[in-house]
N, C-alpha and C positions, 0 to 999 in steps of 0.2 A: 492856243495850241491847235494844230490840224491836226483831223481825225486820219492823217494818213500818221502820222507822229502813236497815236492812241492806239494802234488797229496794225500797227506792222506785225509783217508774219503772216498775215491776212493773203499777203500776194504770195507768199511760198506753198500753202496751200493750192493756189489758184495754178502754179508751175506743179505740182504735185499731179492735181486732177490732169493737166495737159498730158506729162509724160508719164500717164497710166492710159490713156486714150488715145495718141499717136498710135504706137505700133499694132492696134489693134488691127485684126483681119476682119470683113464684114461680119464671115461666121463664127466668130468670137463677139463681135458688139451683138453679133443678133441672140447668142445665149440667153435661152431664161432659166434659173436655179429649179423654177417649176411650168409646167402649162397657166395660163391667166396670168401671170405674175410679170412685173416690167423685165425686158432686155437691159443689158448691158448698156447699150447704145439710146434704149429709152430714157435708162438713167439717165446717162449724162443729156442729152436734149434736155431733160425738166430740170435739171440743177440751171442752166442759161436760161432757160423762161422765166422759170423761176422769180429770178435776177430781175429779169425785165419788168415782169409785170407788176411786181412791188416797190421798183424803183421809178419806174412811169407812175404809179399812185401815188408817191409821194413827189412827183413833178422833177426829180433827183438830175443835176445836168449831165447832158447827152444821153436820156432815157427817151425821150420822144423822139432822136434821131434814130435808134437801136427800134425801137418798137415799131416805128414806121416801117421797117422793115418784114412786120411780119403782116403777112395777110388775110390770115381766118383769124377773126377774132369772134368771140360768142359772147353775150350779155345774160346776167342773173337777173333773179327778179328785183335785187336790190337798186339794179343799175351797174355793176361791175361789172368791167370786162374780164375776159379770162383768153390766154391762145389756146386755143384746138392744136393741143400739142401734135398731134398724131397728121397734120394736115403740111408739117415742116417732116417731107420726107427724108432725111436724116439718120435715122438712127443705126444705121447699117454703114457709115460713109464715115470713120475718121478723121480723114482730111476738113469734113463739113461741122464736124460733132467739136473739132479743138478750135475752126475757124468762129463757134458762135460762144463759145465759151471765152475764148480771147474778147473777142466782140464785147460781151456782157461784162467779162473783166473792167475792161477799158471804161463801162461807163461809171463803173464802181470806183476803180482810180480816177477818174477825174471828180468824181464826187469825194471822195476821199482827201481828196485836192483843195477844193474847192470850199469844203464847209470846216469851222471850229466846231472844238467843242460845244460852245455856248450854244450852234446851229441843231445841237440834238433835242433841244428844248421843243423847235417848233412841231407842232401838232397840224393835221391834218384830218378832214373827218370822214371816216369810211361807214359805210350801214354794210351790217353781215347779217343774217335770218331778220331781219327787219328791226334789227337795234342800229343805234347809231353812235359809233365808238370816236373819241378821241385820239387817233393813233401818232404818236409822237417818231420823232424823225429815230431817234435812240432805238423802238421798238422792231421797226421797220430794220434794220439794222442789223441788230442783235437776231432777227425773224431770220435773214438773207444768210448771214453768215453763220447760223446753227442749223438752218435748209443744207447751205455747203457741203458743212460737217459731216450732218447726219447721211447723206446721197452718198459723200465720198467712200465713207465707212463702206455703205453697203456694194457701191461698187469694189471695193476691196475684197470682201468677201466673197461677191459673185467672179469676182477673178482667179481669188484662191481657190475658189469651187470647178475651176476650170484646170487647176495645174497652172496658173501666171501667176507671178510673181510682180506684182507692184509696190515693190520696197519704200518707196516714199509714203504711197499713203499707208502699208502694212506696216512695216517695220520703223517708219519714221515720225508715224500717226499723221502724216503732210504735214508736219513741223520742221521745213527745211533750211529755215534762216538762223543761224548760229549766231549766237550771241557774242557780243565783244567777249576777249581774251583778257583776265585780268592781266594786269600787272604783273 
């Protein structure tokens, strides 16, 4: 069974975050709830890096096309790269913020495409503060798609905190794909 079979729903989320970012106005994505704290727009930028940079570590098809794309990239002491989110000027530009997130979609559907279940088995091995972990393709996954979640929320909130109303992911929790109709 494909993990696009396992994981549906997954893309209704991904049309949710879209059309809660489309109509936004620069000075709407540039909102921050407080001073220090991410914009609007910062959010959604790190929900597609996000994306990227977890899905390029575990080698995930069409991550190395997507990440090639990005230019600042900085390395830890462990050896992992990481993008200088702040260096993709963006976060202010809608039309740029839904075009990287579509982007980062696509490479998640074709991986979703592309791997079975039995494919969540394999492991890959990451070092973080100087351990070095087993990270399984499942983890990596389950990591991306609760990243989602958790971003989309908060942009939800930082919208409602504005007077907008983003009904899919407020009202509908980005749960937009309706289930077959009994009988």
């Amino acid at each position: 069974m494909l993990l696009k079979q396992v994981l549906d729903g997954w893309q209704g989320y991904q049309i949710s975050l879209v059309h809660a970012i489309a109509p936004l106005s620069p000075e709407q994505l540039r909102w921050r709830p407080a001073p220090g704290l991410n914009s609007v727009g910062e959010v959604a930028r790190h929900i597609s890096l996000g994306r990227v940079v977890w899905f390029a570590r575990m080698d995930a098809p069409g991550a190395a096309e997507v990440a090639a794309q990005i230019d600042v990239w900085e390395q830890d002491s462990d050896g992992n790269r990481y993008i200088v989110e702040q260096a993709l000027d963006i976060a202010g530009d809608a039309a740029e913020l839904v075009r990287w997130l579509e982007m980062s979609w696509a490479m998640i559907a074709q991986t979703l495409s592309a791997w079975a279940v039995e494919d969540l088995q394999v492991v890959y091995r990451h070092t973080w503060n100087g351990d070095t972990y087993a990270i399984s393709r499942q983890w990596t996954l389950w990591r991306i798609l609760s990243h989602d979640i958790h971003h989309g929320g908060e942009l939800s909130l930082m919208l409602g905190q504005q007077g907008i109303e983003a009904f899919e992911l407020g009202g509908l929790f980005g749960h937009i794909i309706l289930p077959p109709l009994a009988d």
